[in-house]
C-alpha positions in Angstrom: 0.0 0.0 0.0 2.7 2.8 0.9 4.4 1.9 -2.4 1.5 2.2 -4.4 0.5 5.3 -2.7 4.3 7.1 -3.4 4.5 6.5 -6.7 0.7 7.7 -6.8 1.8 10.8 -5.6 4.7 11.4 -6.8 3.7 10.9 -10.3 0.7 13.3 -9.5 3.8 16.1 -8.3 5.6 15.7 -11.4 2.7 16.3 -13.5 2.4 19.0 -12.1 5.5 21.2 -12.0 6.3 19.8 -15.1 10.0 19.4 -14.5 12.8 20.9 -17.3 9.2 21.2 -19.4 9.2 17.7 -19.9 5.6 16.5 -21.1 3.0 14.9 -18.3 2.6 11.7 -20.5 6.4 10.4 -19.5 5.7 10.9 -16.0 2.6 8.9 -16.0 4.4 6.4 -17.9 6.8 6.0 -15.6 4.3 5.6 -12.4 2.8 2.9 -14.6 6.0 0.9 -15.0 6.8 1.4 -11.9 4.0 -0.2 -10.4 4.4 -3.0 -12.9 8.0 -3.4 -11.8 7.1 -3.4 -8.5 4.2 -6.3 -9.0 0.9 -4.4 -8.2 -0.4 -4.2 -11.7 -0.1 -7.0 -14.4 -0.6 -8.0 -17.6 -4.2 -9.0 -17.0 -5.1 -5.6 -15.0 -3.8 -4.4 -18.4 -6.0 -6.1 -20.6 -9.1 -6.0 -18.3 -8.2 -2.0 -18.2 -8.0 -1.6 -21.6 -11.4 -4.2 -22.3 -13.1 -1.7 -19.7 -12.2 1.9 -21.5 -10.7 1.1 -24.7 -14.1 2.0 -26.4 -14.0 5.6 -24.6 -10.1 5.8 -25.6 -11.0 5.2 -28.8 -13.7 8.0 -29.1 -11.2 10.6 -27.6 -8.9 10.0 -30.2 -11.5 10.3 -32.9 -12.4 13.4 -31.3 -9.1 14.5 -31.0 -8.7 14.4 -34.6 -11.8 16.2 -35.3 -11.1 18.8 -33.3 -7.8 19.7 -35.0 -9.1 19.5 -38.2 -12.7 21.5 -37.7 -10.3 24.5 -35.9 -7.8 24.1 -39.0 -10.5 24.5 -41.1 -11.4 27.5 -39.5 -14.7 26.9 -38.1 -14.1 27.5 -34.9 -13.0 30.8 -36.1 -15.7 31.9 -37.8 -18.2 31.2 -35.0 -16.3 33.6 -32.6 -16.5 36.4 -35.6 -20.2 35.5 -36.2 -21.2 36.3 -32.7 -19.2 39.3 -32.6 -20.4 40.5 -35.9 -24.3 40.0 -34.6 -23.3 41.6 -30.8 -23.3 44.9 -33.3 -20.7 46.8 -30.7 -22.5 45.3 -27.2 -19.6 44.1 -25.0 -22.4 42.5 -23.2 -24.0 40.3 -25.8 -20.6 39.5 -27.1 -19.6 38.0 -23.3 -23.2 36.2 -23.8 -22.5 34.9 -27.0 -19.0 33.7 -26.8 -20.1 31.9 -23.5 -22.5 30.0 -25.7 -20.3 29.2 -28.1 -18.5 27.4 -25.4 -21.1 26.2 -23.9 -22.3 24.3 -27.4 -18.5 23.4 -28.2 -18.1 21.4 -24.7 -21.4 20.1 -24.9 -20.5 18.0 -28.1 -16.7 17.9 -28.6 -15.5 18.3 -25.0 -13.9 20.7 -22.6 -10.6 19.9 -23.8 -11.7 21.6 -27.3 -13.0 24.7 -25.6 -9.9 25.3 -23.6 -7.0 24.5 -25.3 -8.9 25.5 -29.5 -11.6 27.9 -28.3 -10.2 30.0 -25.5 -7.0 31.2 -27.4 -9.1 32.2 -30.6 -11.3 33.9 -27.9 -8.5 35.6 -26.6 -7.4 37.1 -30.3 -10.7 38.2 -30.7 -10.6 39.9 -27.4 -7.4 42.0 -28.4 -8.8 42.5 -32.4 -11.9 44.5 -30.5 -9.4 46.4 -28.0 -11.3 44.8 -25.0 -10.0 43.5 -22.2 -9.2 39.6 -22.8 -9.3 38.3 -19.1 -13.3 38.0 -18.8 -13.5 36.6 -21.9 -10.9 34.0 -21.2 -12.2 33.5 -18.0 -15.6 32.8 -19.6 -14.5 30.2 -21.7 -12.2 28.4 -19.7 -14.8 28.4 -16.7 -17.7 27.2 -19.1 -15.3 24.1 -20.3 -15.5 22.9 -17.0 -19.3 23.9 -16.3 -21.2 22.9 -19.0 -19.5 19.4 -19.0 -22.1 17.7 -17.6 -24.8 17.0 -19.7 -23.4 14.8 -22.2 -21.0 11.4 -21.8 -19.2 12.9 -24.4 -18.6 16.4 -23.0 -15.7 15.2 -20.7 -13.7 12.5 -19.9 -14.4 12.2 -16.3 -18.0 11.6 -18.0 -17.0 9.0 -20.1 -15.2 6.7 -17.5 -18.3 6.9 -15.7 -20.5 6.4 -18.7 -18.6 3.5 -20.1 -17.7 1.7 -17.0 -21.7 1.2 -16.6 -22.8 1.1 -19.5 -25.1 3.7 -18.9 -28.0 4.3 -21.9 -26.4 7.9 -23.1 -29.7 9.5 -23.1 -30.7 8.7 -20.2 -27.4 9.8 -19.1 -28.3 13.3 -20.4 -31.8 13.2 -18.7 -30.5 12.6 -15.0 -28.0 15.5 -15.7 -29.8 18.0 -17.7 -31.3 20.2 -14.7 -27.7 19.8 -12.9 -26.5 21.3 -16.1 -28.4 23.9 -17.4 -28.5 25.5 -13.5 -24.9 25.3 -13.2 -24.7 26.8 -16.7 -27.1 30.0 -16.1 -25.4 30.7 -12.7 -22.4 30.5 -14.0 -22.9 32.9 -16.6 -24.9 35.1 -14.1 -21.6 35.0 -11.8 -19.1 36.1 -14.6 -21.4 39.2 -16.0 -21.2 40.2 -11.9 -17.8 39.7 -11.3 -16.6 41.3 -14.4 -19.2 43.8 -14.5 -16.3 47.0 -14.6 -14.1 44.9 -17.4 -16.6 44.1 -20.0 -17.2 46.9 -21.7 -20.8 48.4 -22.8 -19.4 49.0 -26.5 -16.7 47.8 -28.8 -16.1 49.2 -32.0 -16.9 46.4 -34.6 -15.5 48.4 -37.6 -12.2 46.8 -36.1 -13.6 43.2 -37.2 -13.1 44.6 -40.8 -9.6 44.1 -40.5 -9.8 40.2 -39.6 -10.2 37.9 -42.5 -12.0 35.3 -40.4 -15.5 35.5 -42.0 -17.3 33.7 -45.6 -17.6 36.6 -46.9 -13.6 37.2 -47.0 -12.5 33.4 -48.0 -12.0 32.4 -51.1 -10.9 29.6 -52.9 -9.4 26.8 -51.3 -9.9 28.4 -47.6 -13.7 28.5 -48.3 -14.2 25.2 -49.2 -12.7 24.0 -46.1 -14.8 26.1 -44.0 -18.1 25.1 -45.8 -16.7 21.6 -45.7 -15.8 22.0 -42.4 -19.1 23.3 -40.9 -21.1 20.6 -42.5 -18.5 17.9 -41.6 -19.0 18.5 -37.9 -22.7 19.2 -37.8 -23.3 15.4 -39.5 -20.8 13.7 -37.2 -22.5 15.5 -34.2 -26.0 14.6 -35.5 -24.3 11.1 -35.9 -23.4 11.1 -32.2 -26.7 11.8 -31.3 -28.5 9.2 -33.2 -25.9 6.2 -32.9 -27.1 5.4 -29.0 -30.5 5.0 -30.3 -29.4 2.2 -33.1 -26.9 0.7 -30.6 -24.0 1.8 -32.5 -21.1 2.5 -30.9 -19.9 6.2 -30.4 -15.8 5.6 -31.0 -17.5 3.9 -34.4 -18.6 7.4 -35.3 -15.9 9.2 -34.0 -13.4 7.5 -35.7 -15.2 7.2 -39.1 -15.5 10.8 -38.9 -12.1 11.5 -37.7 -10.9 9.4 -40.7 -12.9 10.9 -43.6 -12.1 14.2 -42.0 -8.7 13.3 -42.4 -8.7 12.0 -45.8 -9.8 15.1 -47.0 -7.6 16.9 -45.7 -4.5 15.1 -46.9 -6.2 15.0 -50.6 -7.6 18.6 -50.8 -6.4 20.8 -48.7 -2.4 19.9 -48.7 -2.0 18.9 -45.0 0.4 16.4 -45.2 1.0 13.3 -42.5 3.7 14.6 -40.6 1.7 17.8 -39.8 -2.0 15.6 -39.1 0.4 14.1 -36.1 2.1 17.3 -34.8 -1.3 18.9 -34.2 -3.4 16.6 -32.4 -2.0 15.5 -28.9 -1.9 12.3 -29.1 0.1 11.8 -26.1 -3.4 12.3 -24.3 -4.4 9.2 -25.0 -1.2 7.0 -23.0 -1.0 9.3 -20.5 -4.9 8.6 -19.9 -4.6 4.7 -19.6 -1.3 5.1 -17.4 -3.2 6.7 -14.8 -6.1 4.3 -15.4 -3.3 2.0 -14.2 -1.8 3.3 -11.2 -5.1 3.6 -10.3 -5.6 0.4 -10.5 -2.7 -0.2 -8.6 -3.7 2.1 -5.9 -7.2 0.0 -5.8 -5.8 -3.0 -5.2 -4.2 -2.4 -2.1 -7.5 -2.2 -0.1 -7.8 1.3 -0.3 -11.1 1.0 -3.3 -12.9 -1.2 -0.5 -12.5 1.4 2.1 -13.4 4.3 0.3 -16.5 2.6 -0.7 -17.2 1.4 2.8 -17.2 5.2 3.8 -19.3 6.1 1.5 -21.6 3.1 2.5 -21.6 4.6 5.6 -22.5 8.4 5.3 -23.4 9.3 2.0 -25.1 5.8 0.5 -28.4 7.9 -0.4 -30.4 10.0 -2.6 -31.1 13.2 -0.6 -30.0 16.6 -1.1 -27.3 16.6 1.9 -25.8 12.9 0.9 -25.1 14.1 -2.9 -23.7 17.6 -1.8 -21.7 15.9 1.0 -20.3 13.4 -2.5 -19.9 16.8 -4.6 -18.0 18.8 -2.1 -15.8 16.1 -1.2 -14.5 14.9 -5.2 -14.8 18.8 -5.7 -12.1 19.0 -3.0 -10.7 16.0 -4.2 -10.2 17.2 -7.8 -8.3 20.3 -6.5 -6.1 18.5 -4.4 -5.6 15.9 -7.2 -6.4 16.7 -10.2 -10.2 15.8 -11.2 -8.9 12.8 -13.4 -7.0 10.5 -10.9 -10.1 11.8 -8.3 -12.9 10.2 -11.0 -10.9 7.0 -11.2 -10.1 6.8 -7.8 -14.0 7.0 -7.4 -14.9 4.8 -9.8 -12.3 1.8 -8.7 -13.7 2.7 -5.3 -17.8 2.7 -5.6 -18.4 0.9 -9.3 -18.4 -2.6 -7.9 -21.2 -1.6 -5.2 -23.0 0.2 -7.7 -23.3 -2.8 -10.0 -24.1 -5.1 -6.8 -27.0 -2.6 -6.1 -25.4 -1.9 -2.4 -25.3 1.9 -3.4 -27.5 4.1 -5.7 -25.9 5.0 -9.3 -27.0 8.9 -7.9 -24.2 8.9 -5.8 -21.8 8.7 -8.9 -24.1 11.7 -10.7 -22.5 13.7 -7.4 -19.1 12.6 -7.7 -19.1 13.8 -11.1 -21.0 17.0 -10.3 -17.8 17.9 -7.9 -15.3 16.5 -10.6 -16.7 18.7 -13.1 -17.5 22.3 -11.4 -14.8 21.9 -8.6 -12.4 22.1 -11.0 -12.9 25.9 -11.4 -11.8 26.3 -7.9 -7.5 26.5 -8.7 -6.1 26.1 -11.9 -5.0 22.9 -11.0 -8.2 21.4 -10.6 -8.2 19.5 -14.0 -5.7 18.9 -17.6 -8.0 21.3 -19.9 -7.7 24.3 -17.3 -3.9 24.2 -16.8 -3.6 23.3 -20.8 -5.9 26.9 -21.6 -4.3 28.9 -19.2 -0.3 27.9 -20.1 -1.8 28.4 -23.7 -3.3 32.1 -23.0 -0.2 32.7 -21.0 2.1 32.5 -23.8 0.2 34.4 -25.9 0.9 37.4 -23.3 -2.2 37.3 -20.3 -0.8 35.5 -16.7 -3.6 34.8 -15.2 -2.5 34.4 -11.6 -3.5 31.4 -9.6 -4.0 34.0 -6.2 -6.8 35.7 -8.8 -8.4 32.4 -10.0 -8.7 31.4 -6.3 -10.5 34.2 -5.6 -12.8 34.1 -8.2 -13.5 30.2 -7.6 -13.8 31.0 -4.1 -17.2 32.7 -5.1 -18.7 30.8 -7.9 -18.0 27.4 -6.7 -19.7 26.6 -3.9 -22.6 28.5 -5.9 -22.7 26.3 -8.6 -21.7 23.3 -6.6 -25.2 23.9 -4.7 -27.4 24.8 -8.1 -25.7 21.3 -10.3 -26.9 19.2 -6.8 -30.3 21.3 -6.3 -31.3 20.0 -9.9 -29.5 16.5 -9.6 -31.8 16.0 -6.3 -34.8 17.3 -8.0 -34.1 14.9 -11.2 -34.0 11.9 -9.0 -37.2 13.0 -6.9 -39.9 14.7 -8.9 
């Protein structure tokens, strides 16, 4: 148990300061082979591992792949200068509609798209109008984590939950629609009160005339990628939609699409192979399943049948103080953590008494309330946050973790209470 737990956390210490720059996955890598070394994973734990999740690792590549392409096509783009073009000068409808944007982008393609594609285009925008970038990047990178709920797809955390179950994806999205859309609308409410002084009343939009990024001013090859683009995503979303309801499997769709996608590109559009694997992380996907591992590793040592014996004890149930009580305490967890490791450590912990019936699935809609909206507490609270804001910090804005604190402080426990207020009523009314 204490060596499992050591190279648990220091594996989780080196991911995070990042040593000499050196990338999370080989950290992760290393725990993993160290716990194989050391005999507390094996080959089997592999296999089962990978029999469990290799369907959702599968679907984040596909997505992965999508993602890169639709931004490279310049959709992503284009929606940011759409809204900004219809705000018609109106900081405040501009804040409103670039918040949607994210809020649809994380809804269907993940967090991870918002922060690390959306919330640097954001931030351009931002400094084309002459307004002040930090709400606006504040917006998008708190919405990545917030309006990750609703879907399996929208984050990761989701999708280990989601797949582990085998959870019906619509229904899914029934128990955490209310959770969502409060947590969303508060949220929103929060940032237009919190950055009331900074976003401005006016912009001058004749300053969008000097940005290409619209229809109107592509031509050529550029357009046909956009329109290409744009229609490309819409059917693979629509796809997404409808394949639960013919049984098909979602990494089917996201790796067909992520494959004709791709085949496009390289014929028509001159991307060539070399540059296809430079721009999508693909590291993401090992460094995933080596954490899946040391969990693993952790679990094994007793620690999973603890855990769920605690939770047996004092938050087993369906009321309003049992799920908060779950949501603070992965919410805490995640910060402390990273919300990754925390949903695994949950799910090696409490999916075995879930399955046996000895504790109600709505304890695991809490868990993931917390691992989704805690996050937005430090900017260490999950990957897509740190990702965004190292991103946005080399393009000139620090955003200082003192400052994040203190505006997670706030909205936090707010939208930790309004996800669980609509979870509880879900599950009762």
């Amino acid at each position: 148990m204490l060596i499992a737990l050591l190279i648990f956390l220091v594996t989780l210490v080196l991911i995070f300061i990042r040593p000499k720059g050196i990338k999370e996955v080989w950290f992760a890598a290393a725990g993993a082979l160290l716990a194989w070394l050391f005999g507390l994973v094996d080959a089997e734990d592999a296999r089962g591992l990978f029999a469990d999740t290799g369907g959702v690792l599968l679907f984040l590549a596909g997505v992965l792949v999508i993602a890169s392409l639709t931004d490279r096509a310049g959709v992503f783009e284009r929606m940011a200068q759409a809204v900004a073009r219809l705000a018609q000068g109106d900081g405040r409808r501009l804040f409103a509609g670039i918040y949607l944007i994210g809020v649809f982008v994380t809804i269907w393609l993940s967090l991870d798209t918002t922060a690390v594609i959306l919330a640097p285009i954001v931030y351009n925008l931002a400094r084309l109008v002459r307004v002040s970038p930090l709400p606006f990047v504040f917006a998008t990178t708190y919405v990545a984590n917030t309006a990750s709920l609703l879907l399996p797809v929208s984050n990761l955390t989701n999708l280990i939950v989601w797949g582990r179950l085998k959870l019906p994806f619509w229904e899914f999205a029934r128990v955490m629609l209310l959770p969502s859309m409060l947590a969303i609308g508060v949220n929103l409410g929060l940032l237009f009160w919190l950055f009331r002084k900074e976003v401005p009343r006016h912009y001058d939009e004749r300053l969008l005339a000097a940005s290409p990024a619209s229809v109107a001013h592509a031509h050529g090859r550029e357009r046909e990628m956009l329109i290409t683009g744009s229609w490309a995503l819409g059917l693979i979303l629509i796809a997404i939609g409808l394949a639960p309801l013919f049984k098909i499997e979602l990494w089917h769709i996201a790796c067909a699409g992520a494959l004709l996608l791709a085949a496009y590109h390289l014929v028509r559009t001159g991307l060539t192979l070399g540059e296809l694997a430079r721009n999508i992380p693909w590291d993401l996907i090992p460094f995933v399943f080596s954490l899946f591992l040391i969990m693993r590793a952790v679990a094994k040592t007793g620690l999973s049948e603890w855990a769920a014996g605690t939770v047996l004890t004092w938050a087993a149930g369906q009321s309003f103080g049992e799920l908060l009580t779950v949501a603070l305490a992965t919410a805490l967890g995640s910060n402390l953590i990273n919300n990754l490791p925390m949903i695994l450590a949950v799910m090696e912990s409490l999916a075995t008494p879930v399955t046996n019936g000895q504790l109600d699935i709505a304890t695991l809609y809490g868990a993931l309330i917390g691992t989704n909206l805690g996050p937005n507490l430090t900017v260490i609270g999950s990957l897509a946050t740190m990702l965004s804001l190292s991103i946005i910090g080399k393009k000139g804005l620090r955003v200082s973790g003192l400052l994040y604190l203190k505006i997670g402080l706030l909205s936090v426990p707010l939208l930790l209470l309004a996800a669980v207020f609509g979870l509880w009523l879900t599950l009762h009314f």
